[in-house]
N, C-alpha and C positions, 0 to 999 in steps of 0.2 A: 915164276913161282908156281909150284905146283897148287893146283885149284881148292877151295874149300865147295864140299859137297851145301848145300842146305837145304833143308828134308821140312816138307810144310806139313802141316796136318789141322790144326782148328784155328789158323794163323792167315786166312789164305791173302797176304795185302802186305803192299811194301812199305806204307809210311807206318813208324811207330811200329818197327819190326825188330827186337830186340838180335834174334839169332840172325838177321839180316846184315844187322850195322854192325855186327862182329864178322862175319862171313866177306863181308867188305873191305875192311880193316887194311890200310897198305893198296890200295887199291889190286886186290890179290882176284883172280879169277873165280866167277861162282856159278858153279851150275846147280840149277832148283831139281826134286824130286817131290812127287806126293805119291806114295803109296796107297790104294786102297787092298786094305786089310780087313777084312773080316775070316781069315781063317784061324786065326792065332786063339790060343783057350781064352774062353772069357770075353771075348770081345762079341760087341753084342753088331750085328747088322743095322746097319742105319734101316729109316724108313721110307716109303716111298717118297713124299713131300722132301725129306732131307736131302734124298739123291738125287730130285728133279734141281734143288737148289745147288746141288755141290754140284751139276753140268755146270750149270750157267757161273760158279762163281770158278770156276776152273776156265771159262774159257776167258772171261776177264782178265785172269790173274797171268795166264798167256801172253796174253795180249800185250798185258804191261811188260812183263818180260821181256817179251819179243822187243820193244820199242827200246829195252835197251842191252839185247844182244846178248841175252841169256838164255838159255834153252832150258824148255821145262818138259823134264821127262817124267814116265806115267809107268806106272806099275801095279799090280795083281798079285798079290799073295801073301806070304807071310813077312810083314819086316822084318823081323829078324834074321833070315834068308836073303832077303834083297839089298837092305841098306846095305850092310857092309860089303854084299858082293861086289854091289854099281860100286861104290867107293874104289873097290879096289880096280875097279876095272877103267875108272877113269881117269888113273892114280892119285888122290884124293889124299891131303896133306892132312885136311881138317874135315870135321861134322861140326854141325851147326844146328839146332833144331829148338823151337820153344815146348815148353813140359806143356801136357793136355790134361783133362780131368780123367777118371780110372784107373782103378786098381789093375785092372787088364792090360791098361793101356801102360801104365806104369812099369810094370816086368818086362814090357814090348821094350822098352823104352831101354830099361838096365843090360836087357841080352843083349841090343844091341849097340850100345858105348860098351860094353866087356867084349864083344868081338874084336872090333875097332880098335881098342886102345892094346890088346892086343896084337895088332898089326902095329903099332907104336903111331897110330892116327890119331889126333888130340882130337876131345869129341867135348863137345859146350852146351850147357842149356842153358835154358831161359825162362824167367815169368812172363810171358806176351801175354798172356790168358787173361789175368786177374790183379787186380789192384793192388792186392795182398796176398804174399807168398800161403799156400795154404800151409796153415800150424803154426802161421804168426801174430794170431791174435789170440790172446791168452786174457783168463781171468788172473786172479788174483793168486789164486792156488796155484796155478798152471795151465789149469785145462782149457778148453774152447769152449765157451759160452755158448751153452744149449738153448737158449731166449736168443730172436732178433733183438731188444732190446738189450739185452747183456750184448752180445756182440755190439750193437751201434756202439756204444757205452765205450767194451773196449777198442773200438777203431779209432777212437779221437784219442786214443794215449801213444799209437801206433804213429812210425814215421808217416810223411806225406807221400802220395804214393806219385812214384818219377812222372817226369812230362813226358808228354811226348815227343817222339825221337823221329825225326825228318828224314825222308829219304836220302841212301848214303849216295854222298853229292856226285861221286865217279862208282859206276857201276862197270865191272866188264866181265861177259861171260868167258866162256872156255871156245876159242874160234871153230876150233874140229868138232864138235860136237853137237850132231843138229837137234831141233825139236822131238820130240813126236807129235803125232799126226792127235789133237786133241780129240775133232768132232770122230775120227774114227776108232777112239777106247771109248769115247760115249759111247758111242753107237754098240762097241761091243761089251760093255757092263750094261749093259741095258739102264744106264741111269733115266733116260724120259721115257714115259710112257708110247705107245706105239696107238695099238686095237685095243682098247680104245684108247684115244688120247684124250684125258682125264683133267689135263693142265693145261683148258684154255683159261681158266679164271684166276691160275696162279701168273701164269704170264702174262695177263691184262694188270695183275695188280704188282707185281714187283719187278724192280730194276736189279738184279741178280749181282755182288762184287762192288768190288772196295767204293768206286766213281759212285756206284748208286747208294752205296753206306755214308759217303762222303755228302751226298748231296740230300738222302734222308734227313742227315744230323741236322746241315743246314736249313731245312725247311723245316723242321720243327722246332725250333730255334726261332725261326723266323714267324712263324703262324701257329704253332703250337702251346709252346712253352710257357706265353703269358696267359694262368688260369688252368695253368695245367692239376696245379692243388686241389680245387674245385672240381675242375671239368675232368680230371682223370677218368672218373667209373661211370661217363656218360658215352656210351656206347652209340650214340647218337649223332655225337661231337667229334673234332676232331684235336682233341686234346689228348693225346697220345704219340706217342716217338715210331712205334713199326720200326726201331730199332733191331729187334730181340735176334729177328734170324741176323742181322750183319753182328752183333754179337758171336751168336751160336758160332758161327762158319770162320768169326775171326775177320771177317772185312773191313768190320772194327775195331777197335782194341776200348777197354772201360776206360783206359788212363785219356784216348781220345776223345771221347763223351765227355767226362768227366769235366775236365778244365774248358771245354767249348762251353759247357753249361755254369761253370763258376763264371769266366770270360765272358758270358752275357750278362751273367748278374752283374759284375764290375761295372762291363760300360753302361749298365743302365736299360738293357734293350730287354731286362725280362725281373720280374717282381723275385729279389732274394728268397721270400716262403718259395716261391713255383719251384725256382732251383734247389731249395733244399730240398723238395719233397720231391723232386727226380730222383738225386744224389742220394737219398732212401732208399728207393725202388733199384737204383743199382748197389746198394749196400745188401735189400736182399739177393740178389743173383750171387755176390760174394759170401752170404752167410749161404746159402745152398751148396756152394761148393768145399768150402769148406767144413760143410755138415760130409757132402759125400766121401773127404778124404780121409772123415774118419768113421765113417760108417760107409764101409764101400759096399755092402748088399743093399743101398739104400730104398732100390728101386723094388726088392722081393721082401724086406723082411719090416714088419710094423713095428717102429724105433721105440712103443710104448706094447709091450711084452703081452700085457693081458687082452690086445685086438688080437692075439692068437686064438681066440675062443671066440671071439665075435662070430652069431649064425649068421656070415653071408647068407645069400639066396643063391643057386642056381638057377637063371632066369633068363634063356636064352633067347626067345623071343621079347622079352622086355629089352636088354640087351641091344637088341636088334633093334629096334625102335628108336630106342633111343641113340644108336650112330649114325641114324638116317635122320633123325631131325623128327621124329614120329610122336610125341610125348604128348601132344597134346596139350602144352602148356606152351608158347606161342615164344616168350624170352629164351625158354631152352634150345627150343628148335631152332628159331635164328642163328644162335650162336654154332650150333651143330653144323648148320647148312654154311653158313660164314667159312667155319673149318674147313668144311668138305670143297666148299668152291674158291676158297682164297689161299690155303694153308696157314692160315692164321687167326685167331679168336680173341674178341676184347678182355680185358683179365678181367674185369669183372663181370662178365658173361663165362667166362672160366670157372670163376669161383662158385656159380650158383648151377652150371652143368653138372660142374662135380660135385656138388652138393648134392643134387638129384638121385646122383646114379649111386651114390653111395649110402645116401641117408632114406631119400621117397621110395630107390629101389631097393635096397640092403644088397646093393652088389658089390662087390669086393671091389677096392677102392684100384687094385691091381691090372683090372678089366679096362679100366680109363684111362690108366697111365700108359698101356700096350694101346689102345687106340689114338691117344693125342700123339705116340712115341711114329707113330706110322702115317700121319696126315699132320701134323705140322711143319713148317718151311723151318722155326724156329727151335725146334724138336733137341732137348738139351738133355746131359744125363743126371747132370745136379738138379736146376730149375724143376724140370718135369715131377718128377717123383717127390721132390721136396713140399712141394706145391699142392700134388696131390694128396699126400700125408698131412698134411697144415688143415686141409677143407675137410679130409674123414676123419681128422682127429687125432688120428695113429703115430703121429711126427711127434718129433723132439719137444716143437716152440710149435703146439698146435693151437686150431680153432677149436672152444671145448663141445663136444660129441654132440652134445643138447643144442648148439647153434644149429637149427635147419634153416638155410634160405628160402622164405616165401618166394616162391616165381612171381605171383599175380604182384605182390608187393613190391619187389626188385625191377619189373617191368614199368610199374607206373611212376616210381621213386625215380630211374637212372633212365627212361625211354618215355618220358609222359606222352610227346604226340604220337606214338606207335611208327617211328619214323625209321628205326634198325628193322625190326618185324617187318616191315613192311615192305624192305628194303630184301629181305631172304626168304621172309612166306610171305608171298603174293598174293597167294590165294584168301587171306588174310587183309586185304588192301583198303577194301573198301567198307571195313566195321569203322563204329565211329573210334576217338581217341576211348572214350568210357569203356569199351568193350574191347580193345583189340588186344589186350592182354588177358580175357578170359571170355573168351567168344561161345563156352557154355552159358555163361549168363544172360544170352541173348536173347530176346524173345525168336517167334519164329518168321513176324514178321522184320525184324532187325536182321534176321540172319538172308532170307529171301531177299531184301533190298543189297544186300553186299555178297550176295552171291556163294554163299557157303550152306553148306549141305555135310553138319557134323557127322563124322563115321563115317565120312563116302569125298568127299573134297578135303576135309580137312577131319585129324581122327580127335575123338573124343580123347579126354585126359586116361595117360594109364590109371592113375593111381588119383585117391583123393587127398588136398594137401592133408588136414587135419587128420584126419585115417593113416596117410603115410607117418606124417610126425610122431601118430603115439604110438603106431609101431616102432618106430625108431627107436623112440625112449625105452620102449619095452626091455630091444634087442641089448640096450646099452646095460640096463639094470641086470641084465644077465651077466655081463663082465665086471660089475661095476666094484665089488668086493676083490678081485684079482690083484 
């Protein structure tokens, strides 16, 4: 039989692989492709943290292949140029591929099944992505419920979203067709960092590909999970999944998570509330995505019209400060430095970052979404901006404007012993627990016994909270009639 092409892109993992178990079918020959594409209109360049992740989950994904005699080939440029060329050139009966998030990605996607099916190649997609086809959860009217809670609401009227699909049990590549050489298109898209090497702390902290997504799940499952309701926004704890990048990259699939996490509730190995309120937290990622499919500028344009007048600041040294971890407010900074050394941030340390930079600094809420967009491992196009728009207000189903996160109060509520801070500002170490989240309050001999010397060891606060907040409200009352 002539061979089926299957074209990976935010899928990268063979169990629970929809375009896979079709690609298989008859046990017919298959050879894998991943194009990187960033020249095509509209597609936005991944970031550095995404690329240092997409090596490592590319050489995994190899690997597996290789074990069962599939060749995975690597390409540069435009898909719509390449899919259908390799196709033809390796006479390719079928395409296979699962649908990704963007509008960009999207036209990429139509050029090239209209090339192909023009060759008379049958070409198949797929939902691998998300749990729900995006434009399948409707209100009552019709439309996509603008509320998380409208959305949750409509998801329980919606079918059950399929199980997971097991790897197809005979796999056989195409014999004449060898690999390419992985670590050397790393090396030539410059995906890891070189001078400097930047990603010692991302590679201490994660297992890159499907085995490490597989074995994430399981360990948070296993030590996680029970208390996760509670312990979620304790940045302290370890009640959180580090799921998000094997999402993002596809190493996972949601319908995978999903039933692993009802599956514990069942046999009893984790408290039903914990499981619901995971099963939440992945129903946002899906109300994100389908917010972006129908608002595809979502990441440039504020989904509520009158933030078009909002007086950002130009504040490029505040700015600056604050992507270093420099604010002076000791919970921000952690989580900044967290970022910068792990590619990854606790979301509720996310949510009061972004609050800062948006509301204490009045910097455009846009400034943060391009910086999480370029230092997270988990670095998404729905999540990211959806997220960001939710904390400055500007979103569909937002936080309303007037919510500013106290730092000093977020820090002593969700980190009481100062044990995260402590843990990314060092220099910070040795305040007691009363002081480590506002180490201006110190006296001078409190600050002389822990070794801090504000403005010169560690920097005094930008901005003062109360002073920032009622300029915030100020700025607000200026749009507030629009």
């Amino acid at each position: 039989m002539r061979p089926t092409l299957l074209w990976f892109r935010s899928d990268l993992r063979l169990h629970d692989n929809p375009a896979l178990a079709w690609a298989a079918e008859d046990a017919r020959p298959v050879a894998a492709l991943y194009v990187l594409d960033e020249d095509s209109h509209g597609i936005r360049a991944m970031g550095g943290a995404a690329r240092w992740w997409l090596a490592g989950s590319l050489r995994a994904l190899a690997a597996d292949l290789a074990a069962r005699n599939i060749p995975l080939l690597l390409r540069t440029g435009r898909a719509a140029d390449l899919v259908p060329a390799l196709a033809r050139d390796i006479g390719a009966e079928r395409l296979a591929f699962n649908s990704r998030p963007g509008a960009a990605e999207a036209r990429v996607d139509t050029a090239v099944a209209a090339a192909l099916e023009d060759d008379g190649i049958t070409v198949k997609r797929f939902n691998g992505h998300l749990l729900y086809k995006p434009g399948s959860i409707r209100t009552m009217a019709g439309g996509l419920p603008r509320t998380f809670s409208a959305f949750q609401r409509a998801s329980r009227k919606a079918a059950e979203p399929r199980r997971p699909l097991p790897v197809p049990p005979s796999l056989t590549g195409v014999g004449t067709l060898p690999s390419d050489d992985v670590e050397a298109w790393i090396t030539a898209q410059g995906l890891e960092p070189t001078a400097p090497d930047w990603a010692g702390g991302m590679r201490a902290a994660w297992t890159c590909g499907e085995a490490g997504g597989r074995k994430r799940l399981a360990d948070f499952i296993t030590d996680g999970l029970e208390g996760y309701a509670e312990g979620r926004d304790r940045p302290d704890a370890e009640h959180v999944s580090r799921l998000s990048p094997y999402l993002a990259s596809g190493a996972l699939s949601p319908n995978q998570v999903l039933y692993a996490i009802r599956g514990a509730a069942e046999a009893g190995e984790a408290p039903h509330g914990d499981a619901e309120k995971f099963e939440a937290e992945l129903l946002w990622r899906e109300f994100s995505h389908h917010l972006l499919e129908a608002e595809p500028d979502l990441r440039v344009r504020n989904l509520q019209p009158r933030f078009d007048a909002f007086p950002w600041r130009e504040a490029s040294g505040e700015l600056k400060a604050w992507r270093k971890g420099l604010t002076g407010y000791p919970l921000v900074d952690a989580g900044l430095r967290q970022l910068w050394q792990t590619g990854w941030m606790h979301n509720r340390v996310r949510m009061v970052v972004a609050s800062f930079l948006a509301k204490h600094l009045l910097i455009d809420w846009r400034e943060g979404e391009a910086w999480f967009w370029d230092t997270l491992v988990d670095a998404d196009p729905a999540n990211n901006p959806a997220s960001w728009q939710w904390v400055a207000g500007t979103g569909a189903d937002a936080a309303p404007y007037f919510r500013v996160f106290n730092p000093v109060l977020q820090g002593e509520k969700f980190d009481p012993a100062g044990e995260y801070v402590r843990a990314f500002v060092p220099e910070l170490a040795r305040l007691p627990n009363s002081l480590i989240h506002k180490p201006w309050a110190a006296d001078a001999a409190a600050l002389a016994r822990a070794g801090v010397r504000l403005g010169i060891t560690y920097p005094r606060p930008l901005v003062d909270h109360d002073a920032a907040r009622a300029r915030a409200l100020r700025a607000f009352e200026h749009i507030r009639g629009n």
